[in-house]
C-alpha positions as CSV (number, residue, x, y, z in Angstrom):
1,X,92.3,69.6,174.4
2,X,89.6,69.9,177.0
3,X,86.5,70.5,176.0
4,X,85.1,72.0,179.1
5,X,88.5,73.9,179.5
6,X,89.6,76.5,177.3
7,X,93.1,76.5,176.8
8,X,95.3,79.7,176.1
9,X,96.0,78.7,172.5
10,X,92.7,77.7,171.5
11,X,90.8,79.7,168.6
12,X,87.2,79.7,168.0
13,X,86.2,80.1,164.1
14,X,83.0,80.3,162.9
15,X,82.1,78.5,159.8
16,X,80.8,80.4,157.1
17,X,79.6,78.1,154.4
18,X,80.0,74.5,154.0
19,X,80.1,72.7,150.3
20,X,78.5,69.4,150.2
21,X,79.8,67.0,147.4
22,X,77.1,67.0,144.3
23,X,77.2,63.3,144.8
24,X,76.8,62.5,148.2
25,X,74.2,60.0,148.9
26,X,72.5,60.0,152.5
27,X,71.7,56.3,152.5
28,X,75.3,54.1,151.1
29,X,77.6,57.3,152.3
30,X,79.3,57.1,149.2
31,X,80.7,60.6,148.5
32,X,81.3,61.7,151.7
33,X,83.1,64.8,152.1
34,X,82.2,68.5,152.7
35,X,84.3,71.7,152.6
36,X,84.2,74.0,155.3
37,X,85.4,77.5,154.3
38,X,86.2,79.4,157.5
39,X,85.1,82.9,158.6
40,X,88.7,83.7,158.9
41,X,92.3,82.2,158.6
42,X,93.0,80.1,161.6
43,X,96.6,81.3,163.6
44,X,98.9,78.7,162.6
45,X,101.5,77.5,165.4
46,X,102.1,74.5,167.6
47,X,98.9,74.0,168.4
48,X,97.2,74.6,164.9
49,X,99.3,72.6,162.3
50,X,97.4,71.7,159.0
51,X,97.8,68.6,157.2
52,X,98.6,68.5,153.5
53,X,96.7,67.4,150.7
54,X,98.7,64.7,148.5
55,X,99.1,64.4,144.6
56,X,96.9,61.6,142.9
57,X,99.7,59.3,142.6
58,X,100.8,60.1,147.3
59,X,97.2,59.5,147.9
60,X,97.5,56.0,146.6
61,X,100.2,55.3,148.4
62,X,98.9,56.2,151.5
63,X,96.3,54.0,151.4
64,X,98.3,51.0,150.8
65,X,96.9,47.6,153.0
66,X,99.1,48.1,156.3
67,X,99.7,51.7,156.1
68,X,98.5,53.8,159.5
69,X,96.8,56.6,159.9
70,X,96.0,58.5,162.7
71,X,92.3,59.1,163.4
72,X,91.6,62.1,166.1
73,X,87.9,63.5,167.7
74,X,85.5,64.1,170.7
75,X,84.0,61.3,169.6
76,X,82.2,58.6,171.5
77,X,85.0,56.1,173.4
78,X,82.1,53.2,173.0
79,X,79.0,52.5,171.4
80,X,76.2,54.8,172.7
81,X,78.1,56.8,175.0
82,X,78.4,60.7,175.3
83,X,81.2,62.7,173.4
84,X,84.7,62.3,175.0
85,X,85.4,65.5,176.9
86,X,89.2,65.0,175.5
87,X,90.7,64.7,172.2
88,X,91.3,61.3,171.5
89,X,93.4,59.7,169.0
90,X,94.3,56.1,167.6
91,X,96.9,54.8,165.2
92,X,94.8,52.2,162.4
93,X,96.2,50.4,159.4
94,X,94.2,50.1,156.2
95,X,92.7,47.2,155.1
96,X,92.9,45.1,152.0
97,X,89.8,46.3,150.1
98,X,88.5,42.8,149.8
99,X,89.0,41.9,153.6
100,X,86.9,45.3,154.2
101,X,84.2,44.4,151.5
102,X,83.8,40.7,153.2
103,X,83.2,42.0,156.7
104,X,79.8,44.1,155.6
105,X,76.6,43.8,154.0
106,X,76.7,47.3,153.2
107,X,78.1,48.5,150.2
108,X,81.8,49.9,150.1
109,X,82.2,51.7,146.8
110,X,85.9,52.8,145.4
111,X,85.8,56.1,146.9
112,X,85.5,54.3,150.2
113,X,88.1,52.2,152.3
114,X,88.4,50.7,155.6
115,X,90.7,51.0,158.6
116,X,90.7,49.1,162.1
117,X,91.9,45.7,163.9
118,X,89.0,43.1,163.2
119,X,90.2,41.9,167.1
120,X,90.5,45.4,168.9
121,X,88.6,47.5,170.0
122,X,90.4,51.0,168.3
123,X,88.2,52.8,166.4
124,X,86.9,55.9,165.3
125,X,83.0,56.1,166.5
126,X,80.2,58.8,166.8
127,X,80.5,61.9,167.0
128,X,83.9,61.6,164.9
129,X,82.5,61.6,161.4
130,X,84.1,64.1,159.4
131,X,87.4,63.9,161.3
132,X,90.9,63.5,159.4
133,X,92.8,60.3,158.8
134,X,96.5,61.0,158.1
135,X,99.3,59.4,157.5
136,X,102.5,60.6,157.8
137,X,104.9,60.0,154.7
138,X,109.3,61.2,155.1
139,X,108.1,63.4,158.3
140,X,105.0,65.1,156.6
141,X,101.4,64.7,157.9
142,X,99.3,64.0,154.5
143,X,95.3,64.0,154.7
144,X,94.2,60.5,153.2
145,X,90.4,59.9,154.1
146,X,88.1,61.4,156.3
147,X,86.2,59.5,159.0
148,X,82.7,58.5,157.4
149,X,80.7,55.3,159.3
150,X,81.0,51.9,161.3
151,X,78.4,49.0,162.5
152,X,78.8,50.3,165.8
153,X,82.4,51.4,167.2
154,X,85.3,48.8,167.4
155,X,82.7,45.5,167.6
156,X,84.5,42.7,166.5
157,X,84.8,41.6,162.8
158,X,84.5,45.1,161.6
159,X,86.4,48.0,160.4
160,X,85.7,51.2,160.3
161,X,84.9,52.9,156.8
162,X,86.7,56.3,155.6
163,X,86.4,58.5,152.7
164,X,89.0,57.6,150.1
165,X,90.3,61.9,150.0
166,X,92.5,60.9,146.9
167,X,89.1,60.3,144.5
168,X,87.8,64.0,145.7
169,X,91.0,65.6,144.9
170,X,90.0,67.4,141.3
171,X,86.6,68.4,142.9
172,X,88.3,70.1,146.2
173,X,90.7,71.7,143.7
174,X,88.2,72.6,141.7
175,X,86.0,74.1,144.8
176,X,88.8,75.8,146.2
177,X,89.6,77.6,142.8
178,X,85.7,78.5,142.6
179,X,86.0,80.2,146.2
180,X,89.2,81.9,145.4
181,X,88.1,83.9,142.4
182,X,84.7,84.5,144.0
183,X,86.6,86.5,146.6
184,X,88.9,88.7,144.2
185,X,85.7,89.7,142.4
């Protein structure tokens, strides 16, 4: 997972069009999330293993205070630093939705959560927006959120804040169904 190394397994897809949620707002980040629909069907294998999309009732779940996700990227490894040249990932538990509304002034709406150690530096940070957070429930890797902002990247007394995947999931549903019987047309 080198970026200036290919390796033998790795597969380069184009993206062909990308959906932006209808409500996505460019100042609060509330709403978002984005589909990607692929040029072609990645190979799956051991190196390209998709996560699953839970049921209304599993995304709750997953999202429990405590619960961790794993959060991978390029992304920066500190605050206004290049792009890690290797795939980096961290384990975070989710915060209580109150503990993550007390450490902002910025507003954390219900399709928002928060993730992170208030004391460690573990963090998503730039250059990882957009990347998965899943959690892995009985042996299964589940999508949950999706990596969205921070005041700056593992400072103290602040969490990072993740799209809450389980309020999208009628629209990506919804989207996917759209694409589908646009292509059997």
């Amino acid at each position: 997972y080198d970026k200036m190394r290919p390796d033998k397994d790795e597969q380069e897809i184009k993206v062909q069009k990308v959906v932006l949620h209808p409500h996505f707002h460019d100042y609060t980040f509330d709403s978002d999330i984005a589909l990607l629909y692929l040029s072609r069907p990645v190979n799956l294998g051991p190196f390209a293993v998709p996560a699953c999309l839970p049921d209304a009732n599993l995304a709750v779940r997953l999202l429990k205070p405590g619960e961790q996700g794993l959060v991978s990227g390029w992304g920066a490894t500190d605050f206004l630093r290049r792009s890690s040249r290797f795939l980096r990932k961290v384990m975070l538990p989710v915060a209580d939705q109150m503990s993550c509304i007390n450490t902002t002034e910025h507003a954390i709406t219900d399709n928002m959560f928060c993730a992170g150690y208030l004391m460690e530096e573990m963090d998503a940070c730039t250059g990882d927006s957009g990347g998965p957070f899943i959690v892995n429930y009985r042996g299964t890797w589940f999508l949950a959120g999706v990596v969205s902002w921070g005041e700056r990247c593992a400072a103290e007394g602040k969490y990072g804040v993740y799209t809450r995947l389980g309020n999208y999931l009628p629209w990506i549903h919804e989207e996917m169904m759209k694409e589908e019987s646009g292509r059997s047309q």
